[in-house]
N, CA, C and O atoms as a GROMACS GRO file, in nm:
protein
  456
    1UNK      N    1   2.485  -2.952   2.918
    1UNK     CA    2   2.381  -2.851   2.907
    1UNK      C    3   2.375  -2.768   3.035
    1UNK      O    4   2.366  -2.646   3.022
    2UNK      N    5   2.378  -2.815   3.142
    2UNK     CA    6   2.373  -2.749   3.279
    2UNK      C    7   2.492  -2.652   3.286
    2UNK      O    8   2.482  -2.534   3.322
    3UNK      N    9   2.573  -2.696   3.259
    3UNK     CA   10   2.686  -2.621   3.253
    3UNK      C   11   2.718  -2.511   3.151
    3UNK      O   12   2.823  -2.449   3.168
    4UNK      N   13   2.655  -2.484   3.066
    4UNK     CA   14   2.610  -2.392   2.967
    4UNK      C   15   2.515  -2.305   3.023
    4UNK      O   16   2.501  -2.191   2.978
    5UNK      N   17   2.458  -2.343   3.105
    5UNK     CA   18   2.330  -2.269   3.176
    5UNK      C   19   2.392  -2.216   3.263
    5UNK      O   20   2.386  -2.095   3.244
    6UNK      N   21   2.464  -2.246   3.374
    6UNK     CA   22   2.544  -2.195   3.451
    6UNK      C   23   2.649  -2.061   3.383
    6UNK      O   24   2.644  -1.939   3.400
    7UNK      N   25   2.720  -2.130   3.319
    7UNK     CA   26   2.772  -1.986   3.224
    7UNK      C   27   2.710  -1.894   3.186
    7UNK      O   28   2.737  -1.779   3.224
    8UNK      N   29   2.625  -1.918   3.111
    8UNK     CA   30   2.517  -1.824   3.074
    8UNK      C   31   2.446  -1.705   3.183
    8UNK      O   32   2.410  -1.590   3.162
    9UNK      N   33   2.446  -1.783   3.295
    9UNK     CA   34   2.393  -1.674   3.437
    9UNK      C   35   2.512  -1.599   3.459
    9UNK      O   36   2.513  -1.476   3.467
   10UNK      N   37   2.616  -1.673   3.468
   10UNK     CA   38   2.751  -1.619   3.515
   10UNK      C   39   2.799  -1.514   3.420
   10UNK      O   40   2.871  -1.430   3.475
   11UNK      N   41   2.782  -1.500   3.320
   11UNK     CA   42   2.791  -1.396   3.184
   11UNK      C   43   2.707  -1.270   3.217
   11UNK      O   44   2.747  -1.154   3.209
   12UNK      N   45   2.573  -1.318   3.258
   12UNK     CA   46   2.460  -1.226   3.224
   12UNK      C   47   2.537  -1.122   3.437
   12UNK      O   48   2.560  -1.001   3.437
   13UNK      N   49   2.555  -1.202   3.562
   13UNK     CA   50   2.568  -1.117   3.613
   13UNK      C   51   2.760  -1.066   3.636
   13UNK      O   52   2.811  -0.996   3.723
   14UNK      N   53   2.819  -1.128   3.530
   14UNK     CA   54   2.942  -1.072   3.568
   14UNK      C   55   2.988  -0.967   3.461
   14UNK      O   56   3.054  -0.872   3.502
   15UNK      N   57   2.958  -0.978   3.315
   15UNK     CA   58   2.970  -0.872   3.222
   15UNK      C   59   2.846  -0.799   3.185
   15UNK      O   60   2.820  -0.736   3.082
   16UNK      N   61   2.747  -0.829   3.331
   16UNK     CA   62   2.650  -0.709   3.302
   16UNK      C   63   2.548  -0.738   3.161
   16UNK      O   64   2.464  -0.649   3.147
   17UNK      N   65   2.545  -0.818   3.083
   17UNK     CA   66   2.450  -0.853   3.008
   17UNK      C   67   2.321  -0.830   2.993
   17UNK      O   68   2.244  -0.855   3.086
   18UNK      N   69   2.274  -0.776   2.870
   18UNK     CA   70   2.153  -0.772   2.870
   18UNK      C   71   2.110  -0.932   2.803
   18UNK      O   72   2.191  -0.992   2.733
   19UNK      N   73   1.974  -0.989   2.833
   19UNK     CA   74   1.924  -1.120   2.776
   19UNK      C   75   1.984  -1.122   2.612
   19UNK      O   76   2.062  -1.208   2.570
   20UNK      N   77   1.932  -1.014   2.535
   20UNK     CA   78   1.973  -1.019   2.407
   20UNK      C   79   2.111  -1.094   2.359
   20UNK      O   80   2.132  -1.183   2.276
   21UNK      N   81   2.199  -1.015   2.450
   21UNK     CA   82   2.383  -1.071   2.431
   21UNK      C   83   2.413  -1.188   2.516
   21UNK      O   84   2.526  -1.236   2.503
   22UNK      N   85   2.316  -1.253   2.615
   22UNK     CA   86   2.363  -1.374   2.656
   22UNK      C   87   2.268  -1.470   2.534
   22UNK      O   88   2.316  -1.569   2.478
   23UNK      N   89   2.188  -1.441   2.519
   23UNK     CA   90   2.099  -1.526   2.411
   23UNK      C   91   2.238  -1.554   2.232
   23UNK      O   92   2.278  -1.661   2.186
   24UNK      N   93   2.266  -1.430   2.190
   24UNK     CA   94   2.361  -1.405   2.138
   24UNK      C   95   2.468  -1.466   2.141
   24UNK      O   96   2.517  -1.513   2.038
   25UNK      N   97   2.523  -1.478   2.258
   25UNK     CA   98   2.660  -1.605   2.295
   25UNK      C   99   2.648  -1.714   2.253
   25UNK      O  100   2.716  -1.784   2.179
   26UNK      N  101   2.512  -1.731   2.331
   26UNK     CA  102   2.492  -1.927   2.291
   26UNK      C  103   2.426  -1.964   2.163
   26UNK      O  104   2.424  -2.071   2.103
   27UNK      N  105   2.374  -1.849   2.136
   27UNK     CA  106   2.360  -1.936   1.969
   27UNK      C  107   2.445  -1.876   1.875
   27UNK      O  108   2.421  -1.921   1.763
   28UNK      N  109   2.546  -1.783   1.876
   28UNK     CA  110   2.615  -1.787   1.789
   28UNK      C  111   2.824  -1.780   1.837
   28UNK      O  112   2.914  -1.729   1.770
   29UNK      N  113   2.834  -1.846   1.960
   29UNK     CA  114   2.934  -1.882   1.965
   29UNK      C  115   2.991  -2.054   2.006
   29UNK      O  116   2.938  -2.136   2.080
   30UNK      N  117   3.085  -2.061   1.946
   30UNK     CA  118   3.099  -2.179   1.909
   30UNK      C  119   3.156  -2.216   2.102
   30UNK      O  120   3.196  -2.129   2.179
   31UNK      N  121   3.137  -2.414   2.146
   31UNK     CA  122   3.161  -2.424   2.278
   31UNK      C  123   3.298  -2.357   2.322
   31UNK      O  124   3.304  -2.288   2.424
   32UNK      N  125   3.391  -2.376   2.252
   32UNK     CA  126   3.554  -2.370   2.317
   32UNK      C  127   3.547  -2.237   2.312
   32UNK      O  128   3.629  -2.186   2.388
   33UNK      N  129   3.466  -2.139   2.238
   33UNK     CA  130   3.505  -1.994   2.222
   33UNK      C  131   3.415  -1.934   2.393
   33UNK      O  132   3.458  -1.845   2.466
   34UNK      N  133   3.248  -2.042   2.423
   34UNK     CA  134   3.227  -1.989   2.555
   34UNK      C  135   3.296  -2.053   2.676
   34UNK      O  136   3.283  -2.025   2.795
   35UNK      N  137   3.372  -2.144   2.619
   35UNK     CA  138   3.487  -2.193   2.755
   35UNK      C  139   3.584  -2.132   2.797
   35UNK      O  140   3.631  -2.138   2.911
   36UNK      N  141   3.619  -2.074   2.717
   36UNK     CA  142   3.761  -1.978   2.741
   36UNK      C  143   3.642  -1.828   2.781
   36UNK      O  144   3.656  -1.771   2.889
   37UNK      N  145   3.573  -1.798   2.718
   37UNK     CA  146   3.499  -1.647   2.786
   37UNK      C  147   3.511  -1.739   2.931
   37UNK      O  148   3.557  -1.674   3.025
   38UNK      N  149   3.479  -1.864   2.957
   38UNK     CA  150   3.383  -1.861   3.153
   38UNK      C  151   3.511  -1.867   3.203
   38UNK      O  152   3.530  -1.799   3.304
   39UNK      N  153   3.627  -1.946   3.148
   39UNK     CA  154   3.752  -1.910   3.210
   39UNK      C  155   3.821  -1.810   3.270
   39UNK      O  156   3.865  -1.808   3.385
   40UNK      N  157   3.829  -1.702   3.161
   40UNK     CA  158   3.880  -1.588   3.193
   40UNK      C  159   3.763  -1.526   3.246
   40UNK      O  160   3.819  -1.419   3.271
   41UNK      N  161   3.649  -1.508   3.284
   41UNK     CA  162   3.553  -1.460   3.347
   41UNK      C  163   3.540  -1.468   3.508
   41UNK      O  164   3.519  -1.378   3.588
   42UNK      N  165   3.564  -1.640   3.532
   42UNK     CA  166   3.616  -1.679   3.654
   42UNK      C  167   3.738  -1.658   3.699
   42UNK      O  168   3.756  -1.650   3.821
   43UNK      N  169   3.842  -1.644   3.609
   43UNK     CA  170   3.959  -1.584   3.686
   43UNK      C  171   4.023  -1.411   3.674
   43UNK      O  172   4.137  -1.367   3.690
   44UNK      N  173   3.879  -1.336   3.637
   44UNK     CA  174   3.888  -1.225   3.670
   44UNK      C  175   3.968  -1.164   3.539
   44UNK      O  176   3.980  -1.043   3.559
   45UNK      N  177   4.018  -1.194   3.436
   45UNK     CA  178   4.074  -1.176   3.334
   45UNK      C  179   3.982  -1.096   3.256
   45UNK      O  180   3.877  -1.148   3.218
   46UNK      N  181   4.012  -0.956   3.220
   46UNK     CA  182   3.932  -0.877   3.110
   46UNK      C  183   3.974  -0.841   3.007
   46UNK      O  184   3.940  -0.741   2.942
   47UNK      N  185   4.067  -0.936   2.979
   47UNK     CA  186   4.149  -0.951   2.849
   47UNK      C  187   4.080  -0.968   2.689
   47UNK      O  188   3.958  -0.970   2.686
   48UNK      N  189   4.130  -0.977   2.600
   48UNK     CA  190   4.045  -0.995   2.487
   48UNK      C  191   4.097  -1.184   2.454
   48UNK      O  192   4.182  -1.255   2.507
   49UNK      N  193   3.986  -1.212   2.330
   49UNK     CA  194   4.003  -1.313   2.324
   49UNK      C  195   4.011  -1.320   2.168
   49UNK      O  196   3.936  -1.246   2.104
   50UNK      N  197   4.116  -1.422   2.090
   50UNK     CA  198   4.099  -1.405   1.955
   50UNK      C  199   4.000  -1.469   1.875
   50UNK      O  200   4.001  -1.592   1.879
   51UNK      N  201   3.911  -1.412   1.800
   51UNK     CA  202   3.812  -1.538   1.770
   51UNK      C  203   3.855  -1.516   1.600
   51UNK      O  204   3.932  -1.428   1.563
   52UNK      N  205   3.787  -1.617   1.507
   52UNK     CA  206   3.707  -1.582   1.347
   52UNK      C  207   3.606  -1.574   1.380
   52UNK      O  208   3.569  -1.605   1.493
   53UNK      N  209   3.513  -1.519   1.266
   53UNK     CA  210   3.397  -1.439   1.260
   53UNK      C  211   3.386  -1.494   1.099
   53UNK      O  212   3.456  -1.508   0.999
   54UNK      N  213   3.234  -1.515   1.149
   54UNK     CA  214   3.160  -1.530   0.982
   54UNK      C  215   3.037  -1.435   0.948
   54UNK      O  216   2.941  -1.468   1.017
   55UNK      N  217   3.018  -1.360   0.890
   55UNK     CA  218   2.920  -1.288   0.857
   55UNK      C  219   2.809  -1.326   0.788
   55UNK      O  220   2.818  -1.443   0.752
   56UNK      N  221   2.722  -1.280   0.759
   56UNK     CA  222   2.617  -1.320   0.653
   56UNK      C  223   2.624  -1.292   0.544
   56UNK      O  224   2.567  -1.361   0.461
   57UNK      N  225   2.709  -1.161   0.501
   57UNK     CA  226   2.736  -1.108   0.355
   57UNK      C  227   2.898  -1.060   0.387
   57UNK      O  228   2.963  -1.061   0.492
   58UNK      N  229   2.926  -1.027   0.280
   58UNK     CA  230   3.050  -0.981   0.286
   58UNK      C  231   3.028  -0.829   0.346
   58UNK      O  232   2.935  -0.750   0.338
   59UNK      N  233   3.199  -0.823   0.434
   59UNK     CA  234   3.158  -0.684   0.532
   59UNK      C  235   3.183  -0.568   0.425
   59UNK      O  236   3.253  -0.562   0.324
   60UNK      N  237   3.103  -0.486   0.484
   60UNK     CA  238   3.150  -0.325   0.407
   60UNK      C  239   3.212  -0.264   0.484
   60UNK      O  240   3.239  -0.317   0.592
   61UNK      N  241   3.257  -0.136   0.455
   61UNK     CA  242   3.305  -0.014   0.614
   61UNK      C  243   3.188  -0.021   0.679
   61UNK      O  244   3.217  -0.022   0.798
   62UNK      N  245   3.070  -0.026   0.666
   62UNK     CA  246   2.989   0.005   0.766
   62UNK      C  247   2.963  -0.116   0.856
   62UNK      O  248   2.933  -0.089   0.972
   63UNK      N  249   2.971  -0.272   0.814
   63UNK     CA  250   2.938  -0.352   0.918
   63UNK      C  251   3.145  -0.356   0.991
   63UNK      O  252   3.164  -0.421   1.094
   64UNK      N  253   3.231  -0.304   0.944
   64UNK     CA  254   3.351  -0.299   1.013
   64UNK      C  255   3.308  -0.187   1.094
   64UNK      O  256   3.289  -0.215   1.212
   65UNK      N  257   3.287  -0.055   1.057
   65UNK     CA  258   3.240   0.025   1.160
   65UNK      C  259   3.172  -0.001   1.319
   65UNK      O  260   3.194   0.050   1.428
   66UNK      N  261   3.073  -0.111   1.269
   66UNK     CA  262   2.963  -0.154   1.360
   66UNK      C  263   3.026  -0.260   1.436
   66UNK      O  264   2.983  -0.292   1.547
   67UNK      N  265   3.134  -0.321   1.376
   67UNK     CA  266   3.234  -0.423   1.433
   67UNK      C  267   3.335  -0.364   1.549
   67UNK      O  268   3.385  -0.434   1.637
   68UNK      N  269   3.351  -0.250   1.536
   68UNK     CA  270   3.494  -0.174   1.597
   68UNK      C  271   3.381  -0.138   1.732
   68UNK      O  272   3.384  -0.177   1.849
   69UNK      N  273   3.272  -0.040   1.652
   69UNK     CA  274   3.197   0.003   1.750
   69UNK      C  275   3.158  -0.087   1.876
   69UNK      O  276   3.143  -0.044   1.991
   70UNK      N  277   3.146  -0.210   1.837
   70UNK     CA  278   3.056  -0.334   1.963
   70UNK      C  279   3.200  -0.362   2.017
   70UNK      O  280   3.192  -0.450   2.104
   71UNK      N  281   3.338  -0.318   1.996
   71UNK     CA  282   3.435  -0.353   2.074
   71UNK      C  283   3.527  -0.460   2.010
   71UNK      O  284   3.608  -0.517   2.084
   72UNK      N  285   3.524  -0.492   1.890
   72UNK     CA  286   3.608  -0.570   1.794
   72UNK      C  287   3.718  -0.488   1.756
   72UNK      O  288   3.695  -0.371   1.724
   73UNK      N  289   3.822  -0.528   1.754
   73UNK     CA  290   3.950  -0.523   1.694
   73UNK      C  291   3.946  -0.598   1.561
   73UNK      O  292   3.940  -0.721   1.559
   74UNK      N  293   3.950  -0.538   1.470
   74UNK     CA  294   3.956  -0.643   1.406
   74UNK      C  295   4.103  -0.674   1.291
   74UNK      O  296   4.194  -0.598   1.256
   75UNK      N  297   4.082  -0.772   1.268
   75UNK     CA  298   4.222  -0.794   1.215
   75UNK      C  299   4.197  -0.828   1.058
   75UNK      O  300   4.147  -0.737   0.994
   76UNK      N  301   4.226  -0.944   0.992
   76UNK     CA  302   4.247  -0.989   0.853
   76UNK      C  303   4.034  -1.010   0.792
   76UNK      O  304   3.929  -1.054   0.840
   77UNK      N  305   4.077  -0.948   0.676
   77UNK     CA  306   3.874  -0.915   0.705
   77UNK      C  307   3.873  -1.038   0.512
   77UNK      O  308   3.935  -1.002   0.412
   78UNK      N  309   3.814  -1.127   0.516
   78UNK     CA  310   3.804  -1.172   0.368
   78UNK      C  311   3.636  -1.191   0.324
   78UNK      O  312   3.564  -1.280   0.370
   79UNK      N  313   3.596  -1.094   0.233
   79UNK     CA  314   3.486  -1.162   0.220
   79UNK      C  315   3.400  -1.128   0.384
   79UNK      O  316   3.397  -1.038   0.468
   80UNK      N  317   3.352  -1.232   0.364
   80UNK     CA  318   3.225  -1.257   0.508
   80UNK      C  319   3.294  -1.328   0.640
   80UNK      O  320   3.235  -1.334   0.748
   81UNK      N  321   3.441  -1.386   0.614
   81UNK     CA  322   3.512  -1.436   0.706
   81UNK      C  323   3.593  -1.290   0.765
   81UNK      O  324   3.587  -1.183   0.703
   82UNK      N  325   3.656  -1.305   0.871
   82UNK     CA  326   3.742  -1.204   0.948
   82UNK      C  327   3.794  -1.274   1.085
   82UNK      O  328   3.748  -1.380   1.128
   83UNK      N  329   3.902  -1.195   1.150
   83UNK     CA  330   3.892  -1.212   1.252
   83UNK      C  331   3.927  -1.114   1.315
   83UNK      O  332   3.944  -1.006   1.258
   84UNK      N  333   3.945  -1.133   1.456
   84UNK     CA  334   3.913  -0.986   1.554
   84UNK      C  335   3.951  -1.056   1.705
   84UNK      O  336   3.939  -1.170   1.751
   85UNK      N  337   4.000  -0.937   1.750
   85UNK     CA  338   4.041  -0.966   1.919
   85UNK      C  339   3.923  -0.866   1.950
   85UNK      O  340   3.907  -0.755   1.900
   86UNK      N  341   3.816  -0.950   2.077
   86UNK     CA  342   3.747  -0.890   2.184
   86UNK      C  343   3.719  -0.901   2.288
   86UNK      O  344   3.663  -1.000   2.336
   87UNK      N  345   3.750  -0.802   2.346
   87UNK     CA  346   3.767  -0.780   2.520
   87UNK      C  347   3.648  -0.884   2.569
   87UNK      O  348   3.530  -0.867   2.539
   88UNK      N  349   3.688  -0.978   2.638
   88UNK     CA  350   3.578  -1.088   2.719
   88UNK      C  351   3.469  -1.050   2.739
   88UNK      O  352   3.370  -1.124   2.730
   89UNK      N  353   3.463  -0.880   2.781
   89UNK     CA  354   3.343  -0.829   2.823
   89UNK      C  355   3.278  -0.757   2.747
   89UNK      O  356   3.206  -0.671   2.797
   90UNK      N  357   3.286  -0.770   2.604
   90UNK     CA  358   3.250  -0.678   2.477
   90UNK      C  359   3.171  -0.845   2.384
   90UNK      O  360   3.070  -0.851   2.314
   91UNK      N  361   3.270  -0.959   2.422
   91UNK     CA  362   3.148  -1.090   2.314
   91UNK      C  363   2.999  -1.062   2.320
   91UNK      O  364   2.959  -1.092   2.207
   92UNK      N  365   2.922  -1.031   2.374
   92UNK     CA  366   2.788  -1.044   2.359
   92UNK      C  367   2.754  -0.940   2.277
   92UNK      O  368   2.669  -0.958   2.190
   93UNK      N  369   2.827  -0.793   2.297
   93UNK     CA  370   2.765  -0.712   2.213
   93UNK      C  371   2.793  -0.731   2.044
   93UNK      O  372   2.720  -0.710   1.947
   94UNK      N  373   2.940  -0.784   2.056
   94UNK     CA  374   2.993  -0.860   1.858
   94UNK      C  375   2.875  -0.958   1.850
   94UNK      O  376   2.804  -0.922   1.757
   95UNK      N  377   2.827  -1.067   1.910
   95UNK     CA  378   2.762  -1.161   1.900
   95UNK      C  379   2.610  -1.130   1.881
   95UNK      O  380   2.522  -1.210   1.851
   96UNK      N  381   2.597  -0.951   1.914
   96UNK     CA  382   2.453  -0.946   1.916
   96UNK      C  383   2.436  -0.902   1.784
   96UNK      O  384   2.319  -0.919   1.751
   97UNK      N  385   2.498  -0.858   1.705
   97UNK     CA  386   2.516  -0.767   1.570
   97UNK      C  387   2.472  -0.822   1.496
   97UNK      O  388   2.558  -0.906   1.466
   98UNK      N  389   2.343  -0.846   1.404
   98UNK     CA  390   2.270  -0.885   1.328
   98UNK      C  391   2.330  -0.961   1.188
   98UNK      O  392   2.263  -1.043   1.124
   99UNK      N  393   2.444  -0.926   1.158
   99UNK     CA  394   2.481  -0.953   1.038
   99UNK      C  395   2.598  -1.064   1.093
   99UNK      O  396   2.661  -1.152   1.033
  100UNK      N  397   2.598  -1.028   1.203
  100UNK     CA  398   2.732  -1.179   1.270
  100UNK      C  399   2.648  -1.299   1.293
  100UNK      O  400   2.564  -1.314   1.382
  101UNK      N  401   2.680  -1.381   1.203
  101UNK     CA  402   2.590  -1.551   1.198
  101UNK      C  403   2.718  -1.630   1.288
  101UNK      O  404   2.679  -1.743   1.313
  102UNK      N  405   2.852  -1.608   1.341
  102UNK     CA  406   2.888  -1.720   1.393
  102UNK      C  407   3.057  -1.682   1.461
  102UNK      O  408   3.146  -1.666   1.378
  103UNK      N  409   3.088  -1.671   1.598
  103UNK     CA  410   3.215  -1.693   1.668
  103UNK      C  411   3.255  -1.814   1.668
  103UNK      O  412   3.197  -1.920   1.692
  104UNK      N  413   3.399  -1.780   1.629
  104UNK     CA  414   3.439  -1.916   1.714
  104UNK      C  415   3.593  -1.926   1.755
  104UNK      O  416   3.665  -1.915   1.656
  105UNK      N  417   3.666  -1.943   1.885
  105UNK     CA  418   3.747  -1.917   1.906
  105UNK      C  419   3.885  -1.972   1.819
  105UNK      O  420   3.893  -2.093   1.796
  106UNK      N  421   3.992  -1.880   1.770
  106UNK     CA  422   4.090  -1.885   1.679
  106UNK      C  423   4.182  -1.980   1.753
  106UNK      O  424   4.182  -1.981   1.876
  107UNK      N  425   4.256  -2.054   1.686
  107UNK     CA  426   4.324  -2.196   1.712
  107UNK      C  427   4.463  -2.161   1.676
  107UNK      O  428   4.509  -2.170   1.562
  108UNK      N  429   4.543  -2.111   1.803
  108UNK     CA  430   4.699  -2.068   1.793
  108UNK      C  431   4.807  -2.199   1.751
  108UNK      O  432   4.846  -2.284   1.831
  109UNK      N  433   4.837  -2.193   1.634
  109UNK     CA  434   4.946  -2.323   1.610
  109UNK      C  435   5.095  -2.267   1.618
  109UNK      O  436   5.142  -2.158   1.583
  110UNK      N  437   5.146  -2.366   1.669
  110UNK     CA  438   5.279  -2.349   1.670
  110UNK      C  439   5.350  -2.398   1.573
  110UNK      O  440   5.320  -2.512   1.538
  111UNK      N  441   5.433  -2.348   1.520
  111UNK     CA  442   5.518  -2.400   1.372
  111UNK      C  443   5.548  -2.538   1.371
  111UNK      O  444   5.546  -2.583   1.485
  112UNK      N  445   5.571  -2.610   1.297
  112UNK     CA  446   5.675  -2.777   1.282
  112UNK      C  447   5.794  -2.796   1.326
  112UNK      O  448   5.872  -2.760   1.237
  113UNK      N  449   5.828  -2.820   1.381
  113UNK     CA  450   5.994  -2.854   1.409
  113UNK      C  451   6.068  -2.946   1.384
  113UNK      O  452   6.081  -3.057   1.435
  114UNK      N  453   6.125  -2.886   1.290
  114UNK     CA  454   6.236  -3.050   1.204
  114UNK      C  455   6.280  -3.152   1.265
  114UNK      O  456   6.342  -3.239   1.203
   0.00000   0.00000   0.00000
């Protein structure tokens, strides 16, 4: 928990945060998705990060609109699921978006090898 709290300050004065989008992080991103934000935050990285995304309804153009707009890339959209690359310093504003119920960072697998 302390250490969530710590992030959370570290969010609010390193990507400039308003309360809304650090409040935003922690209740709707999943832990490993704010471990990798404090990572690349601490090592100066303003890279994007790949997450899924769950919505509350299925998206229209307009909550993709509102998706692109807060700094989402977004990629494969199904239904209320999607996912999206966003710049480390753009999560709070995807996370603040009313109709986004849940981040969570995307899980890169590597193929099987015979």
């Amino acid at each position: 928990m302390r250490r969530a709290v710590v992030f959370l300050i570290a969010a609010a004065v390193t990507w400039g945060c308003r309360d809304a989008e650090v409040n935003a992080i922690a209740s709707k991103c999943d832990a490993s998705l704010r471990q990798r934000a404090e990572e690349m935050t601490r090592g100066g990285d303003t890279g994007a990060i790949e997450v899924l995304g769950k919505a509350a309804r299925p998206l229209d153009d307009s909550h993709r609109r509102k998706l692109t707009d807060a700094g989402a890339e977004l990629g494969q959209v199904m239904n209320e699921l999607f996912t999206a690359r966003i710049p480390v310093q753009k999560l709070g504003s995807v996370a603040r978006l009313d109709f986004v119920k849940s981040l969570q960072l995307s899980q890169q697998r590597e193929p099987l090898k015979p």
